[in-house]
PDB file with SEQRES, HELIX, SHEET and CRYST1 records, atoms N, CA, C and O in Angstrom:
SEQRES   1 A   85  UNK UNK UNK UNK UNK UNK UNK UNK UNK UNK UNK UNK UNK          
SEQRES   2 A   85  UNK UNK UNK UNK UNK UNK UNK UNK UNK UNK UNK UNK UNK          
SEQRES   3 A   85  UNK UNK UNK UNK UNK UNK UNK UNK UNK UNK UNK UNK UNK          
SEQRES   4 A   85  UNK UNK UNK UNK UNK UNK UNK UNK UNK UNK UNK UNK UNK          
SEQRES   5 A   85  UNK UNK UNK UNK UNK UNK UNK UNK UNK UNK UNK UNK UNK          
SEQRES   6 A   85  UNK UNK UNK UNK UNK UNK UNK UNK UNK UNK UNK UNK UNK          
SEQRES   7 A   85  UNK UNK UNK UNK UNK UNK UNK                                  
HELIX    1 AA1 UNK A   33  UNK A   38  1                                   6    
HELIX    2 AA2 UNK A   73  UNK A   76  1                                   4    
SHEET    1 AA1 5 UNK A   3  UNK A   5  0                                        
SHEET    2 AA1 5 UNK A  65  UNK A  68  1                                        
SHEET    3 AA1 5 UNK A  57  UNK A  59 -1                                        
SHEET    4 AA1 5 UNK A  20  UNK A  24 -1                                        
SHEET    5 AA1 5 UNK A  43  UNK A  45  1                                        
CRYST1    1.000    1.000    1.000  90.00  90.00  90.00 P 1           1          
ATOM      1  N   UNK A   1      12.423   9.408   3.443  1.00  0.00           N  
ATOM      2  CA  UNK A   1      11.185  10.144   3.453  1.00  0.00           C  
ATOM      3  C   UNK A   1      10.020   9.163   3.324  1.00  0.00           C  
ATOM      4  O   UNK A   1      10.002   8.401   2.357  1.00  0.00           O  
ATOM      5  N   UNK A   2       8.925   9.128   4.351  1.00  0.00           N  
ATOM      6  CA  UNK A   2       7.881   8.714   3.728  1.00  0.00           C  
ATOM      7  C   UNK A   2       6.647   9.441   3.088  1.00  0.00           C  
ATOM      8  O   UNK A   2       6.379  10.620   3.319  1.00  0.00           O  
ATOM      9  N   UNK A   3       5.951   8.654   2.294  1.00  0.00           N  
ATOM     10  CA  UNK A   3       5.491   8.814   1.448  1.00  0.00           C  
ATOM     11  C   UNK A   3       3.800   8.150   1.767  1.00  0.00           C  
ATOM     12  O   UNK A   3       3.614   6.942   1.915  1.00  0.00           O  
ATOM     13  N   UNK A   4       2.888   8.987   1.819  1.00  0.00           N  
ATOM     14  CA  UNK A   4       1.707   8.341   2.179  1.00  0.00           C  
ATOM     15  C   UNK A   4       0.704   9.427   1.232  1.00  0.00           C  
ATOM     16  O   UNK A   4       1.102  10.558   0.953  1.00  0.00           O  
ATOM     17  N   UNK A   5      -0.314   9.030   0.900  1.00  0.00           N  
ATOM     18  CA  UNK A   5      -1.721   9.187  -0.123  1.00  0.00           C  
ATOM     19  C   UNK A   5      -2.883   8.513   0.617  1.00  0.00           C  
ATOM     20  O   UNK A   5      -2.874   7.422   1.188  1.00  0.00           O  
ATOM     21  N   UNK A   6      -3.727   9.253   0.506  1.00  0.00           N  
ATOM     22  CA  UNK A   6      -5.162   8.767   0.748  1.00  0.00           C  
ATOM     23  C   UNK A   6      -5.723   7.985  -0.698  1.00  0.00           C  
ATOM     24  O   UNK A   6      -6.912   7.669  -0.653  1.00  0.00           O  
ATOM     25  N   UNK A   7      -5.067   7.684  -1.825  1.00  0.00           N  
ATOM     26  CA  UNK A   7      -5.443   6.686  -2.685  1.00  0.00           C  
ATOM     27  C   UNK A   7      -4.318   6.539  -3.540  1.00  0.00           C  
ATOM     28  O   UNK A   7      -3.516   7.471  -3.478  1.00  0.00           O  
ATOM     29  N   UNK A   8      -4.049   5.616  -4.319  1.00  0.00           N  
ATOM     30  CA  UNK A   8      -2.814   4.982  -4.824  1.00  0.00           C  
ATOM     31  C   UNK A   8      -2.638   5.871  -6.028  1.00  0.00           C  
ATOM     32  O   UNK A   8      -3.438   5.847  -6.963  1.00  0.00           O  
ATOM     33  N   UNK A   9      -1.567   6.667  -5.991  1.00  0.00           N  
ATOM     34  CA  UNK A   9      -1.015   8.054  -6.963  1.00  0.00           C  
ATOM     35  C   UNK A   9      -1.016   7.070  -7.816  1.00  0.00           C  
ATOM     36  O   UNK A   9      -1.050   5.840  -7.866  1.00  0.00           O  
ATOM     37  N   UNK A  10      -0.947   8.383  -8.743  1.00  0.00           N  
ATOM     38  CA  UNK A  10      -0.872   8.099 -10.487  1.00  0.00           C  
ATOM     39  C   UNK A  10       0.715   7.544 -10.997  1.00  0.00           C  
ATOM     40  O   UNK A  10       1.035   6.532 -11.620  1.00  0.00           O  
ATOM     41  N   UNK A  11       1.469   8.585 -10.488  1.00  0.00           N  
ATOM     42  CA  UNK A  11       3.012   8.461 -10.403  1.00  0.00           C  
ATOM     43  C   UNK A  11       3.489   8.388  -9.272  1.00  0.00           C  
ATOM     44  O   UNK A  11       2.838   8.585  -8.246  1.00  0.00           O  
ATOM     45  N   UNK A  12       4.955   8.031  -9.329  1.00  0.00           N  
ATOM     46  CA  UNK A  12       5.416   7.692  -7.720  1.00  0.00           C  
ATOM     47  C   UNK A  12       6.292   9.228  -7.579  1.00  0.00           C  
ATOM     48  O   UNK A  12       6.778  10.034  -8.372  1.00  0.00           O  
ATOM     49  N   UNK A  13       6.164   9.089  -5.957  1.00  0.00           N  
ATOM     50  CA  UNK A  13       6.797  10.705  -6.049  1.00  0.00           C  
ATOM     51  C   UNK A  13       7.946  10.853  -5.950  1.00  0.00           C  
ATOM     52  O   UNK A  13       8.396  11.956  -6.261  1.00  0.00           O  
ATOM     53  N   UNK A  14       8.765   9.911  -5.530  1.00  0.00           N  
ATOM     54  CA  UNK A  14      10.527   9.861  -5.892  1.00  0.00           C  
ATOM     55  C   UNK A  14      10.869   9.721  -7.115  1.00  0.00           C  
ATOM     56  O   UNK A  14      12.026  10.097  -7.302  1.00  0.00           O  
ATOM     57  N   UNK A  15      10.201   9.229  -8.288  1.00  0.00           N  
ATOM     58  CA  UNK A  15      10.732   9.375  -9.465  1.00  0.00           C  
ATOM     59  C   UNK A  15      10.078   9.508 -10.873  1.00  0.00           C  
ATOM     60  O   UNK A  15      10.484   9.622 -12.029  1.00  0.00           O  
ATOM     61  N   UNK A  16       8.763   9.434 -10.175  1.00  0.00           N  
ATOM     62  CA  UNK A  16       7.626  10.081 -11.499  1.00  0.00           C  
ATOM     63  C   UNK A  16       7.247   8.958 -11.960  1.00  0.00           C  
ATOM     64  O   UNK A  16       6.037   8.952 -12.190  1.00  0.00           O  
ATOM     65  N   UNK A  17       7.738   8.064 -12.179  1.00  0.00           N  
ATOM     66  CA  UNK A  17       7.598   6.800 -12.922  1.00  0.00           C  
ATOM     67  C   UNK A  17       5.738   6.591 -13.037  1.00  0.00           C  
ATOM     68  O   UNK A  17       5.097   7.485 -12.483  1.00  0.00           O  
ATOM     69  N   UNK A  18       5.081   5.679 -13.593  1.00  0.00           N  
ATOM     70  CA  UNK A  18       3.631   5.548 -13.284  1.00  0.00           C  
ATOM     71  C   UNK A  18       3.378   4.030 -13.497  1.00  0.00           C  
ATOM     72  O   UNK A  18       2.334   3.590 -13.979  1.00  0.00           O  
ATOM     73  N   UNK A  19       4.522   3.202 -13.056  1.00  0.00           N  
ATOM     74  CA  UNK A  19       4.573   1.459 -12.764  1.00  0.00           C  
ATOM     75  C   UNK A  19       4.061   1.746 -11.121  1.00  0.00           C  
ATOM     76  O   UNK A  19       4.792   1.349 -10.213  1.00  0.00           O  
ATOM     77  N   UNK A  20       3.132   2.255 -10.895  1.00  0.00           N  
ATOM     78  CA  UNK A  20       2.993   2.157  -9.035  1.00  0.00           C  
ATOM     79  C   UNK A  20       2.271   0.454  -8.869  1.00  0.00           C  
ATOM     80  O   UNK A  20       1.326   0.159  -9.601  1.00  0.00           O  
ATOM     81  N   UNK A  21       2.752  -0.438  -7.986  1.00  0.00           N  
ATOM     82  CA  UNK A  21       2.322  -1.857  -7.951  1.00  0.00           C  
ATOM     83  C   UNK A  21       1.471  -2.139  -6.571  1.00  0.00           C  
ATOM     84  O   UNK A  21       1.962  -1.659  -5.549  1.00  0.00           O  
ATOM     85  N   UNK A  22       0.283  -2.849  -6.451  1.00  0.00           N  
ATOM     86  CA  UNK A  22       0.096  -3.153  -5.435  1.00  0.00           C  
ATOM     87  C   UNK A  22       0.813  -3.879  -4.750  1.00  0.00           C  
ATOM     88  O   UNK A  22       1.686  -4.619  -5.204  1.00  0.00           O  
ATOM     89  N   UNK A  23       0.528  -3.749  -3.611  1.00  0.00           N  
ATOM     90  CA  UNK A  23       1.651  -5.144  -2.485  1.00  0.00           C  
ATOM     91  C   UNK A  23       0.982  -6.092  -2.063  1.00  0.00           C  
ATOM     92  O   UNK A  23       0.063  -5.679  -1.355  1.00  0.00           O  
ATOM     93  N   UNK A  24       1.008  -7.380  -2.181  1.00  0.00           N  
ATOM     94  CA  UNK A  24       0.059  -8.623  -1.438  1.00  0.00           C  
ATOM     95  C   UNK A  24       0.938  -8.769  -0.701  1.00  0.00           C  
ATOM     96  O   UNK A  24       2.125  -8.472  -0.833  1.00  0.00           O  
ATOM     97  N   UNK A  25       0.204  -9.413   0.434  1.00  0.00           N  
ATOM     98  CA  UNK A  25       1.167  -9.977   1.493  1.00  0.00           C  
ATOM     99  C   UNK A  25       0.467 -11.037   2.246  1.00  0.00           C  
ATOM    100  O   UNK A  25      -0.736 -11.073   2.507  1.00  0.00           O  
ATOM    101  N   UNK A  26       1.597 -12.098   2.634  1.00  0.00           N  
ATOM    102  CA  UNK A  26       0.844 -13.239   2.602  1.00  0.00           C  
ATOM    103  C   UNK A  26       1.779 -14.544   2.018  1.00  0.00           C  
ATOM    104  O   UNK A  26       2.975 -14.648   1.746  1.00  0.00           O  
ATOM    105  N   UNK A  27       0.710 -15.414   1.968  1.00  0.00           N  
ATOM    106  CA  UNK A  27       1.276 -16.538   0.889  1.00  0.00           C  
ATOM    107  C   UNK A  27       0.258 -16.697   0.123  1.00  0.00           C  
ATOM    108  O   UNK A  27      -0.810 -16.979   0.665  1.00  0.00           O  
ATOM    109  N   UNK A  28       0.327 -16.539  -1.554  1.00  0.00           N  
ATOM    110  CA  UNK A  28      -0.487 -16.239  -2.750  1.00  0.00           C  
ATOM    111  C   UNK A  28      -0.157 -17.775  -2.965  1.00  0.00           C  
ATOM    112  O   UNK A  28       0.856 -18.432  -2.726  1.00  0.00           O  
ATOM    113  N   UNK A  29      -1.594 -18.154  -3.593  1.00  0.00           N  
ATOM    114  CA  UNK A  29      -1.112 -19.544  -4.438  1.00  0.00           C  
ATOM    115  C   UNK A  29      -0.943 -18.841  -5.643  1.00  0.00           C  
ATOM    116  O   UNK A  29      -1.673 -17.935  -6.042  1.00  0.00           O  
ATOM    117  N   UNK A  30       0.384 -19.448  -6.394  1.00  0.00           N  
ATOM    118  CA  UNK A  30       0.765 -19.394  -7.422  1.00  0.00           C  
ATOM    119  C   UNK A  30       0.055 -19.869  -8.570  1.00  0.00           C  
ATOM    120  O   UNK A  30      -0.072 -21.092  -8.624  1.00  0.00           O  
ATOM    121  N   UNK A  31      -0.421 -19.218  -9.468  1.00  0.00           N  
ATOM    122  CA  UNK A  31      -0.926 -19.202 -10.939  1.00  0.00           C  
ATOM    123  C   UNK A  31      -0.211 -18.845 -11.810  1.00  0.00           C  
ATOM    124  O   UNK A  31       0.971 -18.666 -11.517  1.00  0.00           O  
ATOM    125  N   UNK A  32      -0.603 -18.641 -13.025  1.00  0.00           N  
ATOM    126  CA  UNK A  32      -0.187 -18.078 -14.058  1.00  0.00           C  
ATOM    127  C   UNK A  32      -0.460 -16.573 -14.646  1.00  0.00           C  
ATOM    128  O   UNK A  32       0.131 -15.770 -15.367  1.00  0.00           O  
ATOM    129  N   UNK A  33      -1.930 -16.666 -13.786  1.00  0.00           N  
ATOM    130  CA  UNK A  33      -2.248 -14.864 -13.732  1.00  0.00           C  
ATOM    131  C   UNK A  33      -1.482 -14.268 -12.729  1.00  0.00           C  
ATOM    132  O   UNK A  33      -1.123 -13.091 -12.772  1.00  0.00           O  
ATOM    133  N   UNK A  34      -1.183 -15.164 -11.692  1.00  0.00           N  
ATOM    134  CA  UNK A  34       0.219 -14.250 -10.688  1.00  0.00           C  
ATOM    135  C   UNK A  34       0.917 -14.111 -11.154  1.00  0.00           C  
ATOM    136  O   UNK A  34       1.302 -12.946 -11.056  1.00  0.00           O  
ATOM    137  N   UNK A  35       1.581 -14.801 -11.867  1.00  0.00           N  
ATOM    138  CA  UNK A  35       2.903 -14.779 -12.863  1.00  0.00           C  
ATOM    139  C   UNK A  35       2.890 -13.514 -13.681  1.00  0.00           C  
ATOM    140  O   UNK A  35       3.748 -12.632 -13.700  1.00  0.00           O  
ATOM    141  N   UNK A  36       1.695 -13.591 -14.390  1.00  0.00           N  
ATOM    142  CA  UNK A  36       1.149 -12.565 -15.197  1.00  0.00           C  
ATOM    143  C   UNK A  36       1.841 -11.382 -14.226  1.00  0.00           C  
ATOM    144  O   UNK A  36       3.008 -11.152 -13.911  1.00  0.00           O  
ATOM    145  N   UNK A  37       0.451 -10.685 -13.874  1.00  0.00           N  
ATOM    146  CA  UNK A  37       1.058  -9.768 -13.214  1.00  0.00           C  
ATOM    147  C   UNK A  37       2.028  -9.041 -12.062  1.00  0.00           C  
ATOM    148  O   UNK A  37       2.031  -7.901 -11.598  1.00  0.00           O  
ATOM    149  N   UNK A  38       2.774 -10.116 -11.838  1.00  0.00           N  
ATOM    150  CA  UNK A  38       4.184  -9.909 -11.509  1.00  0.00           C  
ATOM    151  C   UNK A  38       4.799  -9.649 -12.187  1.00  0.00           C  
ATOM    152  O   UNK A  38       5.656  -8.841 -11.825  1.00  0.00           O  
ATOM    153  N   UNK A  39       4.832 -10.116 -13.632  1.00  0.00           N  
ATOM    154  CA  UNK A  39       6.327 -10.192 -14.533  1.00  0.00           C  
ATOM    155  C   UNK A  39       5.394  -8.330 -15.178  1.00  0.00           C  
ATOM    156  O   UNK A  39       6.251  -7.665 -15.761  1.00  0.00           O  
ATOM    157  N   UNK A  40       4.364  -7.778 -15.146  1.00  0.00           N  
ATOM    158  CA  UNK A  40       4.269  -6.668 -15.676  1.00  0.00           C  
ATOM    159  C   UNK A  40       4.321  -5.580 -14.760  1.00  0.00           C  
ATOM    160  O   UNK A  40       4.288  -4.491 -15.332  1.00  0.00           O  
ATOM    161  N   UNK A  41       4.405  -5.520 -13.278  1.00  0.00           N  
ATOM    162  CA  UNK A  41       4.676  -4.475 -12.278  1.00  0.00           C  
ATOM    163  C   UNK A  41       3.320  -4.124 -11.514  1.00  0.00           C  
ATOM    164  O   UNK A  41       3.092  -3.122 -10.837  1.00  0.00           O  
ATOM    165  N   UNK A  42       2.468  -5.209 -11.794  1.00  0.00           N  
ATOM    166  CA  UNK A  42       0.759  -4.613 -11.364  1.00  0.00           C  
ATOM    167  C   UNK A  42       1.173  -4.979 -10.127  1.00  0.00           C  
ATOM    168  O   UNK A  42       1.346  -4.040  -9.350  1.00  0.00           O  
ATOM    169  N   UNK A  43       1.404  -6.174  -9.679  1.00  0.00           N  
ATOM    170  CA  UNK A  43       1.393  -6.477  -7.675  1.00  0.00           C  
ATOM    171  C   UNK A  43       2.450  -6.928  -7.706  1.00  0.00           C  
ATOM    172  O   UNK A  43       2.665  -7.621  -8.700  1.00  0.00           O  
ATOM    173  N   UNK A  44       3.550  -6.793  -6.744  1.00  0.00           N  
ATOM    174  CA  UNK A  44       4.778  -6.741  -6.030  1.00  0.00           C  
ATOM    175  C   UNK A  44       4.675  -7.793  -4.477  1.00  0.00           C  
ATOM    176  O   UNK A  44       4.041  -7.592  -3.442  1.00  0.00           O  
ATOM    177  N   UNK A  45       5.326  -8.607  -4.763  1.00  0.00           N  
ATOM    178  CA  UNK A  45       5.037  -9.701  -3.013  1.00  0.00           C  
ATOM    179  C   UNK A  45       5.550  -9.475  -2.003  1.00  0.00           C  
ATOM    180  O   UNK A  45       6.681  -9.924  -1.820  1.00  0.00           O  
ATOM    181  N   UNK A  46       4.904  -8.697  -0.981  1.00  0.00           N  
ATOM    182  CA  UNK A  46       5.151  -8.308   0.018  1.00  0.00           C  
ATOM    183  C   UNK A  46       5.720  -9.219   1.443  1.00  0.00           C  
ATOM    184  O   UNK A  46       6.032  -8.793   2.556  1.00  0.00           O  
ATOM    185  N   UNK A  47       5.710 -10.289   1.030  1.00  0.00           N  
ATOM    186  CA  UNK A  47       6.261 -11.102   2.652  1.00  0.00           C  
ATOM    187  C   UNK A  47       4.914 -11.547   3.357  1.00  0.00           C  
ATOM    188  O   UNK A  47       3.837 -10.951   3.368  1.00  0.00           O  
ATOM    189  N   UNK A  48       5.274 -12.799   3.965  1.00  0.00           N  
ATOM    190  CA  UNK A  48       4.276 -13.388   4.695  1.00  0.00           C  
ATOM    191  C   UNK A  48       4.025 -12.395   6.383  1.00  0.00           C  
ATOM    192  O   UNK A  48       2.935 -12.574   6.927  1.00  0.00           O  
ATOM    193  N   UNK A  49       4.721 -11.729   6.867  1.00  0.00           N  
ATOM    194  CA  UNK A  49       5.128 -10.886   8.050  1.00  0.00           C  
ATOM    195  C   UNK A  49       4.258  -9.685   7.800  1.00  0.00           C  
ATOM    196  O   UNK A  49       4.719  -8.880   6.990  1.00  0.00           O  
ATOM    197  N   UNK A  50       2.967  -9.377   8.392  1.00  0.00           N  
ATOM    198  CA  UNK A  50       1.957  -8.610   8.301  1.00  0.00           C  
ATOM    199  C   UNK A  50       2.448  -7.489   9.926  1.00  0.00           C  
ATOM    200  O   UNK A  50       2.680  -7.758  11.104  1.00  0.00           O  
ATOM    201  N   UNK A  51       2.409  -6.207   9.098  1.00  0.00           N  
ATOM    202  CA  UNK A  51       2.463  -5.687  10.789  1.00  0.00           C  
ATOM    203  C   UNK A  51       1.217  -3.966  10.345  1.00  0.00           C  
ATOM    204  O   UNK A  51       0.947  -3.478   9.248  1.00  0.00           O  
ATOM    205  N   UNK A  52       0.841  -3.601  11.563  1.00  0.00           N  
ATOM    206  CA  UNK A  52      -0.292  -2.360  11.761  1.00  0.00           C  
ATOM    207  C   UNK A  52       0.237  -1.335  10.463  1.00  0.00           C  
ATOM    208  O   UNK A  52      -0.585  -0.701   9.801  1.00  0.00           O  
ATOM    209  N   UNK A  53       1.799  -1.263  10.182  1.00  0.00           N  
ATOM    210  CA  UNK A  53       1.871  -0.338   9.556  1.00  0.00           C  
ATOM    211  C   UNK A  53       3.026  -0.399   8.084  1.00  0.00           C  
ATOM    212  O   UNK A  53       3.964   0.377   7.899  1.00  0.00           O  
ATOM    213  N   UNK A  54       2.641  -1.463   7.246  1.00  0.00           N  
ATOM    214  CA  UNK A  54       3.053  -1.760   6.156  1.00  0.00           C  
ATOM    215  C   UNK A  54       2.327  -0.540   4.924  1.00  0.00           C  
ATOM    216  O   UNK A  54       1.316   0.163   4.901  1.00  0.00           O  
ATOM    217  N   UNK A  55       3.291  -0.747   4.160  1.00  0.00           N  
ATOM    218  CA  UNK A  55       3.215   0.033   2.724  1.00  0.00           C  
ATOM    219  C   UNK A  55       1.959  -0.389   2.081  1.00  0.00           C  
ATOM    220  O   UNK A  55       1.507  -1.253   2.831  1.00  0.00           O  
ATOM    221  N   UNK A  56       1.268  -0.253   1.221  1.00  0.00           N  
ATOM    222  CA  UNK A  56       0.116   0.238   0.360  1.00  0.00           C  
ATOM    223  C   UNK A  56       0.708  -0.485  -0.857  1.00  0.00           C  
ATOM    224  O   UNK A  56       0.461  -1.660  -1.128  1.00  0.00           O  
ATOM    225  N   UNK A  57       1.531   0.343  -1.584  1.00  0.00           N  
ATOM    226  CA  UNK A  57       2.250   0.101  -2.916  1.00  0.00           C  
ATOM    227  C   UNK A  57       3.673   0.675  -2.812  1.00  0.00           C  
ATOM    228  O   UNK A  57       4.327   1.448  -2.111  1.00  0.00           O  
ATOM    229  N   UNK A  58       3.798  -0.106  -3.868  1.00  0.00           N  
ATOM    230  CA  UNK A  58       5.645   0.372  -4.301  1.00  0.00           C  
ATOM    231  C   UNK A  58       5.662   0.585  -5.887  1.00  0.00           C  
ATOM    232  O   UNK A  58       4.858   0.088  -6.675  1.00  0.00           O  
ATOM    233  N   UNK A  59       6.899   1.547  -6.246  1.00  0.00           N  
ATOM    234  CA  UNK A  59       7.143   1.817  -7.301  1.00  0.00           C  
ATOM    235  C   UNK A  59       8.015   0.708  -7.541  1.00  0.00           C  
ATOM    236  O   UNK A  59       8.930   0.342  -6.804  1.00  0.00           O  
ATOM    237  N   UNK A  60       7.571   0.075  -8.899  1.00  0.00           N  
ATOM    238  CA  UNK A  60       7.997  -0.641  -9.446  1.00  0.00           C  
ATOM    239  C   UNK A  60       9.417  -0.431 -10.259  1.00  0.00           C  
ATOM    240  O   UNK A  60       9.984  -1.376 -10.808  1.00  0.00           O  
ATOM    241  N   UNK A  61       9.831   0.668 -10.270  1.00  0.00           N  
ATOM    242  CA  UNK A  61      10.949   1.255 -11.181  1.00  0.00           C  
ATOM    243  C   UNK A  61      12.251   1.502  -9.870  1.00  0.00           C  
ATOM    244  O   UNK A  61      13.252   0.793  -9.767  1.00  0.00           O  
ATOM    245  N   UNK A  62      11.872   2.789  -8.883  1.00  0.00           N  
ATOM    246  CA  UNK A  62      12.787   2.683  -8.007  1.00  0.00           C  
ATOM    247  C   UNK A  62      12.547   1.720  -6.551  1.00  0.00           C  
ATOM    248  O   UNK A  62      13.456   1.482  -5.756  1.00  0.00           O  
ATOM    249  N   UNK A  63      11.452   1.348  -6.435  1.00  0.00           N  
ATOM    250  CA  UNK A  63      11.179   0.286  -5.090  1.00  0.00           C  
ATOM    251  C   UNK A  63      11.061   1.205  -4.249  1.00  0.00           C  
ATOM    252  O   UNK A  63      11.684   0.856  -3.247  1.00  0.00           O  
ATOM    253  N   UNK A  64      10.398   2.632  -4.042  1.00  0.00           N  
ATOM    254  CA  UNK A  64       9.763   3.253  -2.835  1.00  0.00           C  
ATOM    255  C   UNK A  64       8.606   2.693  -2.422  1.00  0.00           C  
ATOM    256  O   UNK A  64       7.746   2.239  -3.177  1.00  0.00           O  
ATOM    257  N   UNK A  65       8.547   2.722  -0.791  1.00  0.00           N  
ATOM    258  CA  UNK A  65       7.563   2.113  -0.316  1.00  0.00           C  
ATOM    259  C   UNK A  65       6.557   3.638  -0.278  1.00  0.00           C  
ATOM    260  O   UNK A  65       7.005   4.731   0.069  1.00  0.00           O  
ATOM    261  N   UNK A  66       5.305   3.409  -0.666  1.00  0.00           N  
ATOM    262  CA  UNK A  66       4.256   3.900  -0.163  1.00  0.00           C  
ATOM    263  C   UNK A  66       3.035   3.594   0.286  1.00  0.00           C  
ATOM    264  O   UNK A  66       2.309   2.816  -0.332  1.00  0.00           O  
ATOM    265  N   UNK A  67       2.572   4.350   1.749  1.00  0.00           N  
ATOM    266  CA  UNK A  67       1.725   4.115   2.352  1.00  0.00           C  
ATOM    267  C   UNK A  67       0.433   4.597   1.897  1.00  0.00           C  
ATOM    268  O   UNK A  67       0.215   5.234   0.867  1.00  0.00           O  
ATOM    269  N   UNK A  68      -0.327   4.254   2.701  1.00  0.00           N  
ATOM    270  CA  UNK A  68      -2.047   4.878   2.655  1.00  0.00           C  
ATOM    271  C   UNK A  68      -2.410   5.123   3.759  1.00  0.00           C  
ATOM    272  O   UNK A  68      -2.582   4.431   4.763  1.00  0.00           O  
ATOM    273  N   UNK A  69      -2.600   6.864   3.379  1.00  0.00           N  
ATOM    274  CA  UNK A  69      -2.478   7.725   4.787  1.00  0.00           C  
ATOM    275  C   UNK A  69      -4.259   7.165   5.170  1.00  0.00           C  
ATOM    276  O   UNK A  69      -4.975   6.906   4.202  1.00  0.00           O  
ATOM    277  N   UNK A  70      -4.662   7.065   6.168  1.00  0.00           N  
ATOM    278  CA  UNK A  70      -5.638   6.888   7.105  1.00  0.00           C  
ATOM    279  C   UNK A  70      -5.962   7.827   7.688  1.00  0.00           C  
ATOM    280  O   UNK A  70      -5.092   8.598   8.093  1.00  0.00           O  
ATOM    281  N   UNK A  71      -7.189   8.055   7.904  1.00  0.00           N  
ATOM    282  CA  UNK A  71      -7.800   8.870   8.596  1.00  0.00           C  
ATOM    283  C   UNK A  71      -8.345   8.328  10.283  1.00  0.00           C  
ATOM    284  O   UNK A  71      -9.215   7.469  10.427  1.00  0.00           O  
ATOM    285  N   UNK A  72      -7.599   9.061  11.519  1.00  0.00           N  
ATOM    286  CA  UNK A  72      -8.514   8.676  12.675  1.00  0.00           C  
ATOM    287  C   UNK A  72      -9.754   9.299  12.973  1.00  0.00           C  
ATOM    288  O   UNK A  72     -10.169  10.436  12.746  1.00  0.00           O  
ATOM    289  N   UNK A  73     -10.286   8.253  13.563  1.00  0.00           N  
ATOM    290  CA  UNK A  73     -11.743   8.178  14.060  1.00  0.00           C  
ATOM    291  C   UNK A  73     -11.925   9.594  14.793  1.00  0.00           C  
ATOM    292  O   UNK A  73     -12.740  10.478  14.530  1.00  0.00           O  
ATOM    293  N   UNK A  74     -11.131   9.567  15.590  1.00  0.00           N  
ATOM    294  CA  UNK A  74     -10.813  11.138  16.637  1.00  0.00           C  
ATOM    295  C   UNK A  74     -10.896  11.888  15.518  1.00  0.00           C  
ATOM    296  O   UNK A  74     -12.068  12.012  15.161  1.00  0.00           O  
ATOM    297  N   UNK A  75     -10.331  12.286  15.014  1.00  0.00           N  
ATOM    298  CA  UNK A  75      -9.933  13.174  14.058  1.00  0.00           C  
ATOM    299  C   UNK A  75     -11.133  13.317  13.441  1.00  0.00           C  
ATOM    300  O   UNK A  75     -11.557  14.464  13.584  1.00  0.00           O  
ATOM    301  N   UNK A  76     -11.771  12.689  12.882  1.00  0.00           N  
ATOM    302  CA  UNK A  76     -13.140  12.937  12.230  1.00  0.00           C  
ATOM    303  C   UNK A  76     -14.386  13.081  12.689  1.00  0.00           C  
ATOM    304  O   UNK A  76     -15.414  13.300  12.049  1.00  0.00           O  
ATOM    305  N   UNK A  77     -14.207  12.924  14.014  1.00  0.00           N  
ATOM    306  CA  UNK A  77     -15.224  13.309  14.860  1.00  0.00           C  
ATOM    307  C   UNK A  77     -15.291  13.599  16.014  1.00  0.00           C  
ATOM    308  O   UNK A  77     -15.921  13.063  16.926  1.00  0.00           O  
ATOM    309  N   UNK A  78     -14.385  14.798  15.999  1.00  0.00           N  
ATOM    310  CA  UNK A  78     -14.114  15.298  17.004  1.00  0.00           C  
ATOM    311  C   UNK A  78     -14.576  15.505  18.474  1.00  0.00           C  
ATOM    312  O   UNK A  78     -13.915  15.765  19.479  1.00  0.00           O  
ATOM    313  N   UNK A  79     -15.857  15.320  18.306  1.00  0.00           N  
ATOM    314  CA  UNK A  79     -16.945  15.564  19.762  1.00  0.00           C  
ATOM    315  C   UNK A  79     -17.239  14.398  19.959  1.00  0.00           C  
ATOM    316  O   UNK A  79     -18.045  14.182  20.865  1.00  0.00           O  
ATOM    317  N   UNK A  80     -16.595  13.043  19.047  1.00  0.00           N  
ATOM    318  CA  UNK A  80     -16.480  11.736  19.682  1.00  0.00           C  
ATOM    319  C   UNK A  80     -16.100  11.171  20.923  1.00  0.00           C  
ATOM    320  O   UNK A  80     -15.447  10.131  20.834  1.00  0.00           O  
ATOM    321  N   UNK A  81     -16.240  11.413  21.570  1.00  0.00           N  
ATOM    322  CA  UNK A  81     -16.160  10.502  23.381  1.00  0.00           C  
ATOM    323  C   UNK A  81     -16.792   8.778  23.313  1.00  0.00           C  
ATOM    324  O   UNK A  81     -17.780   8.441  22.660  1.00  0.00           O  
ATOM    325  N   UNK A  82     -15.984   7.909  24.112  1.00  0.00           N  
ATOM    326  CA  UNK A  82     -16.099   6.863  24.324  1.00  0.00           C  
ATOM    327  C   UNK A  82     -16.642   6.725  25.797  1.00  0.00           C  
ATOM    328  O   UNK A  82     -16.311   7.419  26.758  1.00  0.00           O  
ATOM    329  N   UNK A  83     -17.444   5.802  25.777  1.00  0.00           N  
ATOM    330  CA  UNK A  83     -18.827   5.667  26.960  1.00  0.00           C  
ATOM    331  C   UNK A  83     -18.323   4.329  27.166  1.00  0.00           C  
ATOM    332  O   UNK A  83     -17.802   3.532  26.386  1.00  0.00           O  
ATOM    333  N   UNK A  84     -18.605   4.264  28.427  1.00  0.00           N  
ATOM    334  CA  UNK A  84     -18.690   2.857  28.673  1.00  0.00           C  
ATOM    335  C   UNK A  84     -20.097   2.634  29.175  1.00  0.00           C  
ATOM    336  O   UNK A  84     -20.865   3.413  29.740  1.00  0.00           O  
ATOM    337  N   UNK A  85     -20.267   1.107  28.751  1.00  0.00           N  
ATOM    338  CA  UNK A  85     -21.923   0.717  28.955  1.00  0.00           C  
ATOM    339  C   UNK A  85     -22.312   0.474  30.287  1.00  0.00           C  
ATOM    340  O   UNK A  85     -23.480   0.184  30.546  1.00  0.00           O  
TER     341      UNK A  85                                                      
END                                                                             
């Protein structure tokens, strides 16, 4: 099942838990405040491999991925038409 929010839930919805972690992705230089909040469940390392439609956050307890639902442009403005110049 996926799992998508227009802002990062309170609890995760497969298991209630409320460790929800951000995801970086990338290559982080390593600190000690990374360390930090890795070893407490705040951000989770997502992989250097970036694609259009990666996860948001994960629960830190069971490892569900969740997204961040988006809103299209169409969709919000419906009588939107594209012109060319």
């Amino acid at each position: 099942m996926r799992y998508e929010f227009l802002r990062k839930p309170r609890k995760c919805p497969a298991c209630a838990s409320i460790r929800i972690a951000d995801i970086m992705y990338g290559y982080p230089i390593f600190s000690e405040e990374l360390d930090e909040v890795l070893k407490t469940g705040k951000v989770i390392l997502g992989g250097c491999c970036i694609s259009r439609d990666d996860p948001k956050w994960e629960c830190f307890d069971c490892h569900v991925s969740i997204y961040k639902k988006t809103k299209s442009k169409l969709a919000e403005f419906p009588d939107f038409t594209l012109k060319s110049p």
